[in-house]
N, C-alpha and C positions, 0 to 999 in steps of 0.2 A: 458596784462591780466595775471594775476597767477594761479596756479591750481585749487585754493579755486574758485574761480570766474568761472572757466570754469567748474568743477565741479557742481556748483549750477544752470548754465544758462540749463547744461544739464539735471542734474534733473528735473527743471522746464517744458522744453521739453518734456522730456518724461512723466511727470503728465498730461502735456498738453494734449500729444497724445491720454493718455488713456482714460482721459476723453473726448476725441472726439470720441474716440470706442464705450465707456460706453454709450453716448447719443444716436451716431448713434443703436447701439445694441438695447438699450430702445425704443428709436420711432418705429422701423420697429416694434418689438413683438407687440406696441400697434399702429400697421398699420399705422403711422405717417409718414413714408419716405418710399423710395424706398427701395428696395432690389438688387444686383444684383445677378441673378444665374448661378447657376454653370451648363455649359453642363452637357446636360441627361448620354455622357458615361462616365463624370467627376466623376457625382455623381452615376453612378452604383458601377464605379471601386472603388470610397471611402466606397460606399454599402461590398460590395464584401471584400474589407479589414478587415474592421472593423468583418465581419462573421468569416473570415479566424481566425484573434486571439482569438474571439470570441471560437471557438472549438478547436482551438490547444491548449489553456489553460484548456479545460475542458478533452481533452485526455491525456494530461501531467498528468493533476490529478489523474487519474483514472489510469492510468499505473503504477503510483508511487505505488499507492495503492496494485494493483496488483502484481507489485514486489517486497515491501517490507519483507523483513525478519521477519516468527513471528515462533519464537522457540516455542510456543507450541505446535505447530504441525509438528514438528520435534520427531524423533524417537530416543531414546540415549536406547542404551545398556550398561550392566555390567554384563560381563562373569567372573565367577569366580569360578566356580564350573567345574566337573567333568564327572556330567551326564549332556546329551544333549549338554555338551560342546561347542564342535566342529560343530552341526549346528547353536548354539547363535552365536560363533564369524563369523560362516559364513554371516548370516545375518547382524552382526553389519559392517561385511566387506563393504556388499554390498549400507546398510543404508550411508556409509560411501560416498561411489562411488556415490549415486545419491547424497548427501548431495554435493560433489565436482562440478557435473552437474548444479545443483540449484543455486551455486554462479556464475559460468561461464555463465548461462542461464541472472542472473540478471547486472550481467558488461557487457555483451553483448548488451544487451536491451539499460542498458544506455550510452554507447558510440555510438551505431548506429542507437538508437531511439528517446528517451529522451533529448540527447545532442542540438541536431539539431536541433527540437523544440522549445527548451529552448534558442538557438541561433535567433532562429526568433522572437519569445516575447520581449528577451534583445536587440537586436539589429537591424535588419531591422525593424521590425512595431514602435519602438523609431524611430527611422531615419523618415518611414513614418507620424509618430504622429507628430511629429518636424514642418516638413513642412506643414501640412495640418492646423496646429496653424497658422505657420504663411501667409498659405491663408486667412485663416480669418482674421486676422489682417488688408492684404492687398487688400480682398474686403472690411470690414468695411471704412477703408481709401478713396476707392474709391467711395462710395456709400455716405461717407460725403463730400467728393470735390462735387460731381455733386448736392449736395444739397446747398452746398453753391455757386454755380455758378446758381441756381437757384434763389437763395435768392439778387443777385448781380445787382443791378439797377446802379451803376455811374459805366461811363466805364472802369477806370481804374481800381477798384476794378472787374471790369467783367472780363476782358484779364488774368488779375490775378489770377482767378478764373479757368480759360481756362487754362491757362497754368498748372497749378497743378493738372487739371482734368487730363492732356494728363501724368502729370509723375507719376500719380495713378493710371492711368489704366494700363501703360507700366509693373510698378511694377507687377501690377496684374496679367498680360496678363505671363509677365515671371513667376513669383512662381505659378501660375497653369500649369506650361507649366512640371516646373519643379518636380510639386505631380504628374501629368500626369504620369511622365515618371519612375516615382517611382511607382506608383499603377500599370503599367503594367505589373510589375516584380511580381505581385501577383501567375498571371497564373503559373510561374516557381517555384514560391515555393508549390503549387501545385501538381506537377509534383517530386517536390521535397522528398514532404510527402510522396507520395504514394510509393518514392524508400525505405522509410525509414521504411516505414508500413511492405513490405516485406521483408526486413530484419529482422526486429521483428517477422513475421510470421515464416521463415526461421528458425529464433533460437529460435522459439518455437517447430519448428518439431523435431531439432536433439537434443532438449532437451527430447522430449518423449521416441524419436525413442530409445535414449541412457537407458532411464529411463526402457522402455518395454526388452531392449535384455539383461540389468540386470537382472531383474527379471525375464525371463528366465533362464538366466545361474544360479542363487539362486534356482529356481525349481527343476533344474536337478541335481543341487548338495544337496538339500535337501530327493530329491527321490532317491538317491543312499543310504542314512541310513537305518539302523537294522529297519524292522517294530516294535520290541517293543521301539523303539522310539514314535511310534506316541501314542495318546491318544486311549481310548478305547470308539468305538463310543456306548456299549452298557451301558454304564451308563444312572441310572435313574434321577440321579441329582448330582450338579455340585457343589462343595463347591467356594462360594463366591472366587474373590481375592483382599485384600489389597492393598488400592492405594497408600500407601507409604513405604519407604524400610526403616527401623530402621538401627542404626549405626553399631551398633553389636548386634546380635541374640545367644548367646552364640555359641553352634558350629554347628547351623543350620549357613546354607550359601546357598543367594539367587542369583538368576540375575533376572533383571526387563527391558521387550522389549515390547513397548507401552502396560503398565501394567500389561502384562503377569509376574507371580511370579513361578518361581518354587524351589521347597523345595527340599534340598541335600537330599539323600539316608538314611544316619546314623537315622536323627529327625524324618523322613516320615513315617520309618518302624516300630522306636519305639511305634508311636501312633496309625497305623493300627494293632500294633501284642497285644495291648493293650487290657485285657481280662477283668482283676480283676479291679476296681477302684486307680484311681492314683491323684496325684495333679498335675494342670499344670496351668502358668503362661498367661495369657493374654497378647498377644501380639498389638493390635489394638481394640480398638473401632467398635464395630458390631450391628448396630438395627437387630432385626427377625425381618426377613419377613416374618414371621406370629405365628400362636400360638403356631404351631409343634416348632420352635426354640426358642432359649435361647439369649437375648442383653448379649453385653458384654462391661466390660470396663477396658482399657488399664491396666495395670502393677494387675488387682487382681487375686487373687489365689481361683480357681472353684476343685470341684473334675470332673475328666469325667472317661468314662469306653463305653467300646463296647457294643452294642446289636446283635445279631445274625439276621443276615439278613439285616444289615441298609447297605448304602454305605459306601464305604472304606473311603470316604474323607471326614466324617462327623463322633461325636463322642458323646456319648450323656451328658452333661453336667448339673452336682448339685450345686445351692448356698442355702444353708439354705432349705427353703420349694418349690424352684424354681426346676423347671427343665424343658429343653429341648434339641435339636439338636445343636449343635456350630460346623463349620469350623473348621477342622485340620490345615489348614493353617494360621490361627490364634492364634494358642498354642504353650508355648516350656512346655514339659514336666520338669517335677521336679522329680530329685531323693529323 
């Protein structure tokens, strides 16, 4: 016999086989044959399995989610100025330190949460899947022998029949023996999760715990500064701030810490000491918010000028027959 030949007898076998699965499988769904079943704690523990991956893939999910990195909620500073200085780079210091925590917290997670997990998905419940196929293959097998030793009137065809019954069931008897003994190891993975759960709890705590006595230590180093560092809480109103930092502001110089702007010394005072009417350059795109103010748009050139009594950080601005309030922080002055 040549390969070609042994090659195609096996093919045919195996066509064969399936299609004795296929019929068997068919009949039983339209109650045609028998069935055989599987022990009541057979089928718990294939129950119980199949739940198991069932939620380990839905917490994987949800953790990833959880963990994953989204920079816009991320804080970035640019210290580059003078005044207020030295609490910005405190701050960006400390943004820095939890930003460090945050990575540690997420490698953490997925070496001693996530990994493991993922290890049982890929590889034991494959393993378990494996075999639990090919019990059904091997009660199908068995559930078509005893049909055909059913069907079997001359006796040699009977014995025949008999005898294949007993080496389909044996099959059976073993590859249930052997999902058995696989599904029992569910309980241990189990057991398993939950060490893994607290681990994740674990490096959730010392990720806060770390996060909290940073920002403490940023408190106490922030309330060590000159009071006229802070703002002045008796303002009436608050001039808008620009949510994006231009390239260059000629020699205004900003820092921007989760959209806080503040404006260098030199540019701030020239437009609060600002008496008589002057020109100044629009720096940002501004709707009013309402009729007392003035819109504004990027790169045009408004007159403004002070009013006695307005707020420091607001100025009052002319276009043509227009006029309202505008942002100081919005303007570079023009000589």
């Amino acid at each position: 016999m040549n390969i070609m030949d042994f090659n195609v007898k096996k093919l045919a076998a195996d066509a064969g086989t399936f299609l004795s699965r296929a019929v068997q499988f068919t009949e039983e769904k339209l109650g045609q044959a028998e069935k055989t079943e599987l022990d009541a704690h057979l089928e718990n523990l294939l129950s119980k399995a199949e739940c198991t991956k069932i939620w380990t893939e839905k917490i994987m999910k949800q953790t990833e989610v959880l963990l994953q990195p989204n920079p816009s909620k991320k804080l970035y500073l640019l210290c580059t100025l003078t005044f207020a200085g030295n609490a910005l780079i405190k701050c960006g210091e400390t943004q820095k330190r939890i930003g460090t925590a945050d990575r540690e917290l997420i490698q953490t997670s997925a070496l001693n949460f996530l990994t493991p997990l993922r290890n049982f998905i890929e590889g034991d419940y494959k393993t378990i899947a494996k075999e639990r196929k090919l019990l059904q293959n091997k009660r199908l097998d068995l559930d078509a022998a005893k049909t055909r030793l059913k069907k079997a009137k001359a006796a040699e065809t009977r014995n025949s029949s008999e005898q294949e019954l007993r080496i389909t069931q044996s099959e059976f008897d073993r590859q249930a023996e052997i999902t058995r003994l696989l599904l029992e190891g569910i309980s241990s993975t189990h057991a398993h999760h939950l060490r893994c759960l607290n681990d994740f709890v674990e490096a959730q705590m010392t990720y806060y715990a770390q996060c909290y006595q940073y920002m403490l230590d940023l408190q106490k180093q922030l309330g060590s500064f000159p009071s006229n560092y802070l703002s002045n809480n008796n303002q009436t109103s608050v001039a808008p701030v620009p949510s994006v930092l231009p390239n260059a502001i000629g020699s205004s110089t900003m820092a921007s810490t989760s959209g806080l702007v503040i404006t260098s010394p030199s540019n701030l005072s020239d437009l609060k000491e600002c008496s008589g009417s002057r020109k100044a350059r629009v720096l940002y795109d501004y709707d009013a918010a309402n009729s007392t103010e003035l819109s504004l748009l990027a790169d045009e050139v408004i007159t403004v000028f002070s009013v006695v009594g307005m707020d420091s950080d607001w100025l009052m601005g002319e276009r043509g027959n227009q006029k309202g309030k505008v942002p100081i922080t919005y303007l570079e002055l023009l000589n």
